[in-house]
N, C-alpha and C positions, 0 to 999 in steps of 0.2 A: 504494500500500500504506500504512495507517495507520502513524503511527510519534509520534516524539515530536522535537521543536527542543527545541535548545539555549536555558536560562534556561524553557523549562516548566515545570511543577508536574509533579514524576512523578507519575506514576498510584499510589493507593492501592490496588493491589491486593488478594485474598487467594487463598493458595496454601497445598498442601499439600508440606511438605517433609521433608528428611530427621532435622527434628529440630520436627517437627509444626506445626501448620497456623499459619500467620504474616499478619500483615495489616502490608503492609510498610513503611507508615508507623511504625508501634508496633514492628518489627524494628530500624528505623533509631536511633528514640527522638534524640537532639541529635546524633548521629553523621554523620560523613561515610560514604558509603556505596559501593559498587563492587559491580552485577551484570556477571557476564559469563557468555557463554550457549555452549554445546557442541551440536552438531550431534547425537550420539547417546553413550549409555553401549556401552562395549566397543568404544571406537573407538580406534586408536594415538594419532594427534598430541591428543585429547580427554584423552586418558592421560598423555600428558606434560606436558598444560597445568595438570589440576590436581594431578598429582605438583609440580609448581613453584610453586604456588600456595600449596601446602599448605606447605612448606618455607620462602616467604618471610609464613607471618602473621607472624611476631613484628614486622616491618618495616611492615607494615599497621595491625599495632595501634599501633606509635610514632606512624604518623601519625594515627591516633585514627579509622583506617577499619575501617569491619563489611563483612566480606564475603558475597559469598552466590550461588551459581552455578546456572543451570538447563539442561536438560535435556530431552527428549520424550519420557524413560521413565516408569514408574513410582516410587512411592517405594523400595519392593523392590528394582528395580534397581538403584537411584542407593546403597542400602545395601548391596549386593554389591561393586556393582561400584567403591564405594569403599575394598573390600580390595585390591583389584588395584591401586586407584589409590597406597595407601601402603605396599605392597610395593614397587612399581615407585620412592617415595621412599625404598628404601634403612629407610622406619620398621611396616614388618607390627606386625600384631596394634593400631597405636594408631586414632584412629578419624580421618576423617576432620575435620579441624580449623571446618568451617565446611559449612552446610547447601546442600544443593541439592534447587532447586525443582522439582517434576514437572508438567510440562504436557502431559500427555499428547494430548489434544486442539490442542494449538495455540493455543489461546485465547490466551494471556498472548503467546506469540511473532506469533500476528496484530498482536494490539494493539499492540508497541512496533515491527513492521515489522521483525523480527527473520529472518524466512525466505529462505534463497538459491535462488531457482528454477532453479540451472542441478545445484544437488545432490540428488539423490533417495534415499531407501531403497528396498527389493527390492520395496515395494509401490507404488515410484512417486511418494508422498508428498515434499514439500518438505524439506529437511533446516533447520535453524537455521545461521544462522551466525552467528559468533563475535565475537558484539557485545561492545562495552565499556560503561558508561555506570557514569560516576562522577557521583553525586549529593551537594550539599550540608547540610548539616547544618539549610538553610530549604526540605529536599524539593525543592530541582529539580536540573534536569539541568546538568550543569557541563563534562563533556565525552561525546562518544561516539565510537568509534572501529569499524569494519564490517569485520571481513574474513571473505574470502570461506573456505568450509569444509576447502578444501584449504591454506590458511596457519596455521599454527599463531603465535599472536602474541609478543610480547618482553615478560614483564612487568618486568624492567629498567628498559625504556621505561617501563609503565605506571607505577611508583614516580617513575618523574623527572615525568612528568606530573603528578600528586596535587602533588610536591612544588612545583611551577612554579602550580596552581593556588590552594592554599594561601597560598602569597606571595602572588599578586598578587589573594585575595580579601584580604588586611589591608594591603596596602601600595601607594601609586601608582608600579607600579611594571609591565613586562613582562620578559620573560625572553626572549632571541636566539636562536636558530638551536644549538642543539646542547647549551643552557646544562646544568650541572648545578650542586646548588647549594653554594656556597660561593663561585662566581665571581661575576661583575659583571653588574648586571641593567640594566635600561633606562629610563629616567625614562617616564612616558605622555605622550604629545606632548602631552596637556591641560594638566601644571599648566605654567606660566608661572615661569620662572626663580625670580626672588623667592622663591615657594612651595617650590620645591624646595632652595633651599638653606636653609631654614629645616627642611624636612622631614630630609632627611637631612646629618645632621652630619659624617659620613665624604665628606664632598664631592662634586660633580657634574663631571663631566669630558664637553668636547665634542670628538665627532672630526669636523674638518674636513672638508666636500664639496667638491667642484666648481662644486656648483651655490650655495655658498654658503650655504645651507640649515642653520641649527643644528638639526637634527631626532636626530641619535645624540648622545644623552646618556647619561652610564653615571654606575653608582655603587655603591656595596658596601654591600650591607649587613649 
């Protein structure tokens, strides 16, 4: 199935959405960017996903990300069924905070290998599943995350990811097993001591192996 890697150039799409017709390079404009895709409109967990979505842009904007969600409805749909969607956030009558894209055809979910063959609608058709892909601010693809149509995803998660990518595109540095940020990140086993203590001024700290290995480096930044 067509899709796209990681460090690709997204595709410049053009689509029609719910806040008209976008060509998604010119959407992004110097922005970091986040699609993430829904199986169907007037689906429960699709309902709660961008109920939650909608409730954390302010968090999205800090980190200078444009969001932007699709769909295999129509534009119509996607503009109904975005009252249900911000009822269900506790905020009726406001509008939906951010556009979503109509593929009705499938087109745009062929192309980034977006479809889960084991979910179907009542006509048999492939459903989407609930792709991630966080794009950077030089158009390509920075992370993508795949789940399947019956999981509804943690966008928690997805903010601590932005925030872990973000760092470690401006600083040599990785983030461990669980990090959030504020805590101790990881030196990249590329720079060479020297470098890193010149980089970071709050210090570099190693923790002892077994194998004698100085490979965990930490440090704060």
């Amino acid at each position: 199935m067509p899709g796209i890697l990681l460090g690709e150039l997204f595709p410049n799409f053009e689509a029609d959405t719910t806040s008209g017709r976008i060509k998604f390079h010119d959407f992004l404009g110097d922005s970091w960017g986040i699609l993430f895709s829904h199986p169907a409109d007037y689906t429960p967990v699709c309902t709660t996903e961008l109920a939650r979505a909608a409730k954390l842009t302010d968090e999205f904007k800090k980190r200078g990300v444009k969001m932007i969600a699709l769909s295999i409805d129509s534009v119509e749909d996607h503009k109904n069924w975005s009252k249900d969607v911000m009822a269900y956030a506790n905020e009726a009558g406001s509008p939906l905070p951010f556009p979503i894209i109509a593929d009705e055809k499938r087109e745009l979910s062929v192309q980034l290998g977006m479809l889960d063959p084991d979910e179907r609608n009542k006509a048999g058709l492939p459903l989407t599943a609930r792709c991630v892909f966080v794009i950077g601010p030089d158009k390509k693809l920075k992370l993508s995350i795949l789940y399947p149509a019956t999981t509804g995803r943690n966008f928690d998660e997805i903010l601590r990811v932005i925030d872990s990518l973000q760092l470690t595109a401006q600083k040599k540095v990785a983030t461990p097993v669980d990090w959030k940020p504020g805590e101790k990140v990881m030196v990249v086993p590329s720079l060479p001591d020297s470098e890193a203590t010149a980089l970071f001024p709050n210090g570099v700290t190693t923790k002892e192996m077994p194998s004698g290995k100085k490979y965990l480096r930490y440090t704060q930044i």
